[in-house]
N, C-alpha and C positions, 0 to 999 in steps of 0.2 A: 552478626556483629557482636564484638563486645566491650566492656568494660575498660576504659585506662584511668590507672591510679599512681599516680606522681607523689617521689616522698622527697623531700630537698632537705639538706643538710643531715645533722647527728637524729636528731628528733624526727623529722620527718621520713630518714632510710631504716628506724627501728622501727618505727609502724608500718611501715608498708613493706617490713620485713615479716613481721606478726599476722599481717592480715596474709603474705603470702602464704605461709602454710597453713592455711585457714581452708577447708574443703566446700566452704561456701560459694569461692569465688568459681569454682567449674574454669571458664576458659579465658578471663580475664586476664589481664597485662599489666604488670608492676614494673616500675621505671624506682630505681633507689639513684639521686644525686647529691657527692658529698665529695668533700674536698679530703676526708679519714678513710680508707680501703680497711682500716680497722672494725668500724662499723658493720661491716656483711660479714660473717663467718662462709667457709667452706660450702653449708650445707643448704646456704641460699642463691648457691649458684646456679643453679636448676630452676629456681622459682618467680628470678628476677633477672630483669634487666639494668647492669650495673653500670651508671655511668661517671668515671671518676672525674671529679672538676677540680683541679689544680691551677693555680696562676704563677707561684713564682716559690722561692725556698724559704722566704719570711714568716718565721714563727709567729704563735700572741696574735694570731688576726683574725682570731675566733668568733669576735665581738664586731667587727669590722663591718657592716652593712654597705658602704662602698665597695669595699674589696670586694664582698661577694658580688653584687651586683655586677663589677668589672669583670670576675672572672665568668660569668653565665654568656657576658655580651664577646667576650674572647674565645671562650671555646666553642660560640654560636659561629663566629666568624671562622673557624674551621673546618664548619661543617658536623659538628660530634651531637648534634643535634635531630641533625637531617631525618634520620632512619626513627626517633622517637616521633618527630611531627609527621611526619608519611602513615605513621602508626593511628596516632592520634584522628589524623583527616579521616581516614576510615573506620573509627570507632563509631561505639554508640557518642552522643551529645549527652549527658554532658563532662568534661574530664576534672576530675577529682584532683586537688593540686592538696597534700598536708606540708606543715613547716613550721617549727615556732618561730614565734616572732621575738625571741631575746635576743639570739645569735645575730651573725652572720651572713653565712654560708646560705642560711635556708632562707633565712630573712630579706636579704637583699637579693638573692637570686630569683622567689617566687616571683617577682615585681616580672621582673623582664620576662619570665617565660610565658608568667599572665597576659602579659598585652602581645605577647607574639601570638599564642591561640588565638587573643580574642581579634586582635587586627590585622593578621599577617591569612589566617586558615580559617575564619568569623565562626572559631567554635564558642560556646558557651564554658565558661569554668566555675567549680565551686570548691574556693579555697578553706581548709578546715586548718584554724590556726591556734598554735598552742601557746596559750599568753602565760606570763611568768606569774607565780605567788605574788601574794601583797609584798611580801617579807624578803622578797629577793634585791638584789641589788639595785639603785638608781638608773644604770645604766642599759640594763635588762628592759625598763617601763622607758625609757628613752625610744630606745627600737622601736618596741612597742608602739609608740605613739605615731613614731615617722613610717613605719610600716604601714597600718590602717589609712592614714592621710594618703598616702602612693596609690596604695590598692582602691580608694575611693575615688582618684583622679583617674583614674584608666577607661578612657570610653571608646565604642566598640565606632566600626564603618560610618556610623551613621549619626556619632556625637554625643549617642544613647549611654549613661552610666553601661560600665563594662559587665561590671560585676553586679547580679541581680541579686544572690542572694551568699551564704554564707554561714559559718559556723566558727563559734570560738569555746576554747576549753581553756579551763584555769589549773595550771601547775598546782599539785599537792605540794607543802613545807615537805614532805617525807621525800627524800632523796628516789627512794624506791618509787618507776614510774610503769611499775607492770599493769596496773587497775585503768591508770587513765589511758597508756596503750588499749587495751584491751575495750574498753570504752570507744576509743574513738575509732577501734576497727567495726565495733557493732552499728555503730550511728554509717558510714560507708554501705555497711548491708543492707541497713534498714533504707536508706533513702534510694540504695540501687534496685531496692524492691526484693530481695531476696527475704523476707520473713514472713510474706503475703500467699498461703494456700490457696490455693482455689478452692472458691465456694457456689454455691447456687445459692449464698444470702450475699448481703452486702460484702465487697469488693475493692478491692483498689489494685487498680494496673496502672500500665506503662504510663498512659497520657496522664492519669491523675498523679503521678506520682510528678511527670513533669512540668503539671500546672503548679504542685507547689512548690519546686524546687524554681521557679521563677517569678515566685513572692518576694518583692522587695523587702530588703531586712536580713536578719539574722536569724536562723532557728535552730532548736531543740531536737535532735533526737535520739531516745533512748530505746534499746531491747530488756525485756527482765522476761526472767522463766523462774519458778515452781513450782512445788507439790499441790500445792491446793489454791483457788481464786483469793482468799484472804492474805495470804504471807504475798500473792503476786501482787496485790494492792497494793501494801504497805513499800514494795520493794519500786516498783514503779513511781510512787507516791516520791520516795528519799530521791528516787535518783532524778528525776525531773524537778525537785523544788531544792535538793540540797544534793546536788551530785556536780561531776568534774565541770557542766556549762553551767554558768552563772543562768538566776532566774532572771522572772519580772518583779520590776517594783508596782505598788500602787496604782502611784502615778500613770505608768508603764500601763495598765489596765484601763486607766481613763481616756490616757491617748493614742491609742493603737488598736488594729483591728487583726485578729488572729486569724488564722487559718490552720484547722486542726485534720491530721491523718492518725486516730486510732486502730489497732488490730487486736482482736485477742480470738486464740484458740485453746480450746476446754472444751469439757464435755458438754457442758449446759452452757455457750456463748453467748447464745444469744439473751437468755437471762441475766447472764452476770454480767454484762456490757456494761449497764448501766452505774452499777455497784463498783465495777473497778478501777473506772476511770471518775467518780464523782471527788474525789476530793485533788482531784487535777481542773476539771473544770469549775470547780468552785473560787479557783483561782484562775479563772480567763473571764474577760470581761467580752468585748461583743467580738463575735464568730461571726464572720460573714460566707464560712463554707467552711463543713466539715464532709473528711471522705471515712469511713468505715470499712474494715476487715471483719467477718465476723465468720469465725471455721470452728463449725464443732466434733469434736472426735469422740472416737471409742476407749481412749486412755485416762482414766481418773485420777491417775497421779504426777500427770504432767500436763501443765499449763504455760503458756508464753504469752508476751504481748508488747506490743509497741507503741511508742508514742512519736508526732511529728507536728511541735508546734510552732507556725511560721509566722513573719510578720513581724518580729520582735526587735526594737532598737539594738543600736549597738550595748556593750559593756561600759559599765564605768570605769575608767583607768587611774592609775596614778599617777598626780601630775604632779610634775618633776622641776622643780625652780632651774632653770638656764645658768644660773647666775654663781658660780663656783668660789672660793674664796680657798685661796691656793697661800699654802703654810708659808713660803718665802726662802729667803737661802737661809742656811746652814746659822749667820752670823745675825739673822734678821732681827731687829730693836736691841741689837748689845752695844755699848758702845767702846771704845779703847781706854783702859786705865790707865792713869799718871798713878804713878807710884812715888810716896818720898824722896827727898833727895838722900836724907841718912842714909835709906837702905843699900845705897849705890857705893859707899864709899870703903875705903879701908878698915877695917878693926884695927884700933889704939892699942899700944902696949899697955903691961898693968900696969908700967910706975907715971903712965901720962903722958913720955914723949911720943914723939911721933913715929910709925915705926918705918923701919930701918928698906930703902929698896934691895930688894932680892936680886942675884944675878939673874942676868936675862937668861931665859931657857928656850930654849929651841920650840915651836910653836909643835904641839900636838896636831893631828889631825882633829882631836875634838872642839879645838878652840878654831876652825872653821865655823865650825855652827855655835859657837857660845858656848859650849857645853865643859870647859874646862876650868 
């Protein structure tokens, strides 16, 4: 059995364009859905499975969270579906849905395809959602909001929240999104279990990966590799406390119980375990199960390691006042001038009488509109 990975809209068919040619994934199945055939090149055609969502000819409906939603439940009702959920039923558990949540397309469409896994085929899903900068537009953190609410109302056969667990990533200001791509294809590997050797020390397989990927909450997870256990520290250290998923606060520490999946492979592992991961866990408060990877090899100049911290509230968002205050017409607070009566009248001769009427002349066309 293997792997299905779902990318909906602009954002969600660029990654799950990037992770397709990714040689990690061996025999795994990409689904790209986007209302832009722009978005796949040529050379993705081989790697994916393209399904175009189109509703109608209307421009500008990019932002449109309805629409998209409309067009998922349209071209469900066609059938253009079918052959991805036939796909999906006999996959591994659990399917991977990415999508940001500013748009549209991606935005309104995960909703519906969500609750069709989870209550139509009672698969498991875990949605990895790409939330916009602070900086970005009003209407961007709009979605946003109504997004998380939908996806938190979705519950499975049984009335059970739908969604168990989940991941969020925070748009960089820099236009350029190749880092946070690339990011959220590693966090996919890392939680599908692909960066986990076999070892005869400590371990982490299938079932433990999918005790924590059904940790209530949201979580973290990062890949880092280099040359030596120190630079991999530091590099795992940035990307788990300041990298594209927002951390924990405090607070966040006081009230929540983690669930940690460490891995690290190096020569001397099982030594340096301790040392690698300590200033990640000097920032978790109480662990009520931690699993461990620990592979040591024959190569001294290459090291890798992962982290999977679950259990984690939601993101803080930016909340967005309702309440609009719209410029008005054109003419809004001016009001019509009276003009003297002088300015209206004839000009006086110079010696004082009054002057003299002119032959009538044939009306111009500009004395239609005043203008003569």
């Amino acid at each position: 059995m293997n792997n299905v990975i779902i990318g909906l809209g602009n954002a969600g068919s660029q990654i799950i364009k990037l992770a397709s040619e990714s040689k990690v994934f061996n025999n795994d199945t990409f689904f790209a859905i986007d209302s832009v055939a722009s978005t796949i090149d040529m050379n993705s055609i081989n790697n994916l499975n393209i399904i175009p969502i189109i509703s109608d000819e209307k421009t500008g409906s990019g932002r449109n969270r309805k629409r998209g939603l409309a067009m998922y439940k349209y071209h469900k009702s066609l059938g253009n579906f079918d052959d991805m959920y036939e796909i999906c039923e006999e996959s591994k558990n659990p399917i991977i849905l990415v999508s940001s949540s500013s748009g549209g397309t991606g935005s309104g469409s995960i909703v519906g395809l969500a609750e069709t896994l989870i209550n139509d085929y009672e698969l498991d899903v875990i949605p990895i959602i790409i939330s916009p900068a602070m900086e970005d537009p009003d209407s961007y953190h709009m979605n946003t909001s109504d997004l998380l609410i939908e996806l938190s109302q979705i519950t499975d056969v049984d009335g059970n929240p739908g969604i168990k667990s989940y991941s969020i990533f925070r748009n960089p200001i820099d236009p350029d999104y190749t880092n946070i791509n690339k990011a959220v294809v590693r966090t996919i590997e890392t939680i599908l279990g692909y960066h986990y050797d076999e070892t005869d020390k400590d371990s982490i397989d299938e079932s433990d990966l999918a005790t924590i990927m059904k940790v209530p909450g949201r979580f973290i997870s990062v890949y880092c590799e280099a040359s030596d256990t120190a630079t991999l520290k530091k590099e795992l250290t940035r990307a788990v406390l300041s990298g594209y998923q927002p951390c924990w606060s405090a607070q966040d520490i006081e009230e929540t119980t983690f669930v940690t999946a460490f891995s690290l492979s190096s020569m001397f592992a099982a030594a340096d375990f301790r040392e690698v991961f300590s200033d990640i866990t000097e920032h978790i408060g109480h662990t009520i199960e931690q699993f461990k990877n620990i592979k040591e090899t024959s190569n001294p100049d290459k090291c890798y390691a992962t982290a999977i911290i679950a259990g984690l509230p939601t993101i803080k968002i930016k909340e967005v006042d309702g309440e609009f205050k719209c410029a008005g017409t054109i003419a809004d607070g001016i009001k019509k001038t009276v003009r003297p009566s002088f300015m209206g009248g004839k000009k006086p001769a110079a010696d004082g009488s009054k002057p003299v009427p002119s032959k009538k002349k044939k009306k111009s066309i500009l004395s239609e509109f005043g203008l003569d």
